[in-house]
C-alpha positions in Angstrom: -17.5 18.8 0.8 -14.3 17.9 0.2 -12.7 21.2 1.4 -14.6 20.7 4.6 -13.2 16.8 5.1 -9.4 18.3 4.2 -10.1 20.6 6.9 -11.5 18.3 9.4 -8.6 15.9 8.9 -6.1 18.7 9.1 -7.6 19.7 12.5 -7.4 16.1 13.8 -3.4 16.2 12.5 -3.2 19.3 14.5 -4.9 17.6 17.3 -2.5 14.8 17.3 1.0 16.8 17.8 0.4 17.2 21.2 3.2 14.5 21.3 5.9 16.2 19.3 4.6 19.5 21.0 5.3 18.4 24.3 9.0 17.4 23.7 10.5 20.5 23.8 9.3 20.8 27.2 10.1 17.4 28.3 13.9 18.3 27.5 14.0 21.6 29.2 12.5 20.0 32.2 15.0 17.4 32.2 18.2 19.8 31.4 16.7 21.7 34.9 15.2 19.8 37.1 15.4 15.8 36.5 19.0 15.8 34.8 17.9 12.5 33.8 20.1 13.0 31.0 17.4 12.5 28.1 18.8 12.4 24.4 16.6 14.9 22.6 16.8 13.1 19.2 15.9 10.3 20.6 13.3 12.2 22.1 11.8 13.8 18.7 12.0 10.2 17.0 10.1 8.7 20.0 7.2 11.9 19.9 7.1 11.4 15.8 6.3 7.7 16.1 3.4 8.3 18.8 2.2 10.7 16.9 1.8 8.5 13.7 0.7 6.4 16.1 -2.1 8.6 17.6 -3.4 10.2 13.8 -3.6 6.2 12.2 -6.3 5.8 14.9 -7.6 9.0 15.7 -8.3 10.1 12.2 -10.2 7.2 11.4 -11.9 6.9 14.8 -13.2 10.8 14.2 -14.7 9.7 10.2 -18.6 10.8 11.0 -18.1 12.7 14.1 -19.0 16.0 12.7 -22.3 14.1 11.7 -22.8 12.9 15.5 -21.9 16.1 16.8 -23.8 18.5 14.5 -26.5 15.7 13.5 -26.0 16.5 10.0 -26.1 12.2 8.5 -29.3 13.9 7.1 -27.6 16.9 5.0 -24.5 14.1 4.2 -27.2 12.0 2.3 -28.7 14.6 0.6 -25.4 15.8 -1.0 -25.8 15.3 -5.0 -22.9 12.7 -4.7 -22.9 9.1 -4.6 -22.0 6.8 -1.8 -18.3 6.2 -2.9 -17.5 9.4 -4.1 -18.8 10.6 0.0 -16.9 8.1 1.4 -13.6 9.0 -0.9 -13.9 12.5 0.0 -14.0 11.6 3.6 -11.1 9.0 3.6 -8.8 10.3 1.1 -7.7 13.3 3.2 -7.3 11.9 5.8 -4.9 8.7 4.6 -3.3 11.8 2.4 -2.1 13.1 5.4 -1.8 10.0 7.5 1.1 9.4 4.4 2.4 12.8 4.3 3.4 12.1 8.6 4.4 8.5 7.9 7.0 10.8 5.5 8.3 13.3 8.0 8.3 10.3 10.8 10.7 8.2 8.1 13.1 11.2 7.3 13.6 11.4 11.7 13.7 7.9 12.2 15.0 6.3 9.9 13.5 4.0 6.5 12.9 0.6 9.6 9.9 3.0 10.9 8.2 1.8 7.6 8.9 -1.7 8.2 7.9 -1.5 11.8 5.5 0.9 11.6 3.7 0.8 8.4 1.3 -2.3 8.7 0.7 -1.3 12.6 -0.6 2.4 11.2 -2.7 0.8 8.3 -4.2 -2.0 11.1 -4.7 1.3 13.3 -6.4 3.4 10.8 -8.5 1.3 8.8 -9.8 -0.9 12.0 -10.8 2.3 13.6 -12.6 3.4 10.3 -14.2 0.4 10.0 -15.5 0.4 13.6 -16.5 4.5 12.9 -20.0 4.0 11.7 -21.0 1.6 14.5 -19.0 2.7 17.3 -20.2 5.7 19.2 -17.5 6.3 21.5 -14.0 6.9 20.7 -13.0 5.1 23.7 -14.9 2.1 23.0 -13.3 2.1 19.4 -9.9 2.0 20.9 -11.0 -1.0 22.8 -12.3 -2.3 19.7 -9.0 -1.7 17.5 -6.8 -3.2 20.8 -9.2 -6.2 20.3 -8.1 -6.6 16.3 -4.7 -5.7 17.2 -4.2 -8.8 19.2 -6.4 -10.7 16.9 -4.5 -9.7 13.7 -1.2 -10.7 16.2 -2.0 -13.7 17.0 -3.4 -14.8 13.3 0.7 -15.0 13.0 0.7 -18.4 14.8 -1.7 -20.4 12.9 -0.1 -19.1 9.5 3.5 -19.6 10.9 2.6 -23.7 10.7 0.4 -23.1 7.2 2.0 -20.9 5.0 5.5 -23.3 5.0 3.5 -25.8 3.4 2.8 -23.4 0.6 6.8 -23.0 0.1 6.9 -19.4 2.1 9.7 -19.0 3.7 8.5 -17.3 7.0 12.3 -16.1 8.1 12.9 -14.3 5.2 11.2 -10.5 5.1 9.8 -11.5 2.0 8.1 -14.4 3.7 7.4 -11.6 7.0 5.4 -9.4 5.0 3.3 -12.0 3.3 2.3 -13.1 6.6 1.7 -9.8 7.7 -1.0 -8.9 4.7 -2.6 -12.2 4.7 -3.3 -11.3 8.5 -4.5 -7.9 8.0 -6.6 -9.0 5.2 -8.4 -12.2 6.8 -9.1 -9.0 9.7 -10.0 -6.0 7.8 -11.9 -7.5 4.4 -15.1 -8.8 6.7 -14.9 -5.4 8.5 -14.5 -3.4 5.5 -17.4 -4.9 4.1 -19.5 -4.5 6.8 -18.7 -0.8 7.0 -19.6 -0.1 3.1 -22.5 -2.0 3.2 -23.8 -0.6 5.8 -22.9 2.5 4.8 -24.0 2.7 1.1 -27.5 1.9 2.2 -27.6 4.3 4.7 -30.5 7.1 5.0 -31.3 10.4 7.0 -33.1 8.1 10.1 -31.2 7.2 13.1 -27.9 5.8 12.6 -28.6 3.3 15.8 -31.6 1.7 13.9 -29.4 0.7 10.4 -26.7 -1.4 12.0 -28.4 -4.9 11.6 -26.0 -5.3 8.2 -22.9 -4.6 10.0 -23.5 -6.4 13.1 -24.7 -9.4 11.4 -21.2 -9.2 9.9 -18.5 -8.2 12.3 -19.9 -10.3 15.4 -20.0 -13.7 14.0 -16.2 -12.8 12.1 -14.8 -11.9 15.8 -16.3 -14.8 17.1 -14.9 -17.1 14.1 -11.6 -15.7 14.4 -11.1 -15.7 18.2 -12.5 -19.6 18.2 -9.9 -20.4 15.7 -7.3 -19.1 17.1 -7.8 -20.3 20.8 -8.3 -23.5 19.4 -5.0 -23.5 17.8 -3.4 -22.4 21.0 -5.1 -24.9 23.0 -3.9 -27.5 20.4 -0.5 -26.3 19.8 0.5 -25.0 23.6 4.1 -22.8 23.3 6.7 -25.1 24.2 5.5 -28.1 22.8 
């Protein structure tokens, strides 16, 4: 199983050049036609963060979809492995490589790419793992992982006016990144137990009919979350 999952998620990495693939093209073009006078290392550094970009959602997003496609949850379940060990085997590779690009992507850009970057990819990939098993589009997952995005975003303002109180200095990067986790965790820890749960109980009927776990989970916590934080907009309005 495993050599099948490094596979798969070296097929999606594959999938997900298209960006650096297309830059060579892009500059030619310009040098001929456009002359818009385009700055090919800037160029390659802009194609390798899109593309880390692209694999942080699109290799999570794609976690089961050899099972959708070839309807094979049945032959997953009865694999002489447990749950975790599955789930490892499916995930590992796949954040293995998501790594290995976040790598290559530093060496062009620069180390900042990991500051910038790093938490965005983790949001990206785990969000759209998380949403995998009860998501049944790709397309509707991106809406979904948009959706977190701006939740996990705007989880900044209420814990800009706590954390302070705590003695966190929120203009140091020390202070930044503490912000940043507690965000992504208050976001992806409900998820992330919806998705196991769900999933370790899982069996060869329809996937459509086992979802009551993980919906019963994930609804009320983006209902909870969004509440919260209009609520703390509406009571602390920007400029006041």
């Amino acid at each position: 199983m495993l050599r099948k999952e490094i596979r798969d998620a070296l097929k999606r990495l594959v999938e997900s050049l298209v960006a650096l693939v297309v830059i060579p093209f892009a500059y030619i073009g310009d040098k001929l036609i456009s002359r818009a006078g385009l700055d090919y290392k800037s160029l390659l550094q802009s194609g390798f963060v899109v593309t880390l970009l692209i694999f942080s959602f699109y290799s999570g997003a794609t976690v089961f979809q050899s099972e959708r496609k070839d309807r094979a949850f049945e032959y997953l379940f009865s694999l002489p492995l447990t749950r975790r060990k599955i789930i490892l085997a499916k995930v590992l590779p796949r954040f293995g490589f998501l790594l290995l690009l976040g790598g290559a992507a530093t060496l062009v850009v620069g180390r900042g790419l990991l500051e910038e970057a790093g938490i965005t990819c983790l949001l990206l990939f785990c969000s759209s793992l998380f949403l995998s098993i009860g998501v049944f589009s790709i397309l509707i997952n991106l809406f979904g992982v948009g959706l977190m995005y701006i939740i996990y975003l705007e989880g900044h303002l209420p814990l800009s006016s706590a954390l302070p109180k705590f003695g966190v200095n929120l203009t140091s990067r020390h202070g930044f990144l503490i912000a940043d986790f507690i965000s992504l965790a208050v976001l992806l820890i409900p998820f992330g137990a919806a998705f196991w749960l769900t999933f370790k109980n899982m069996d060869a009927r329809p996937v459509k009919l086992q979802l009551r776990t993980y919906y019963a989970i994930i609804l009320p916590t983006l209902i909870i979350l969004v509440t919260l934080i209009v609520a703390y907009t509406r009571a602390h309005p920007l400029g006041s």
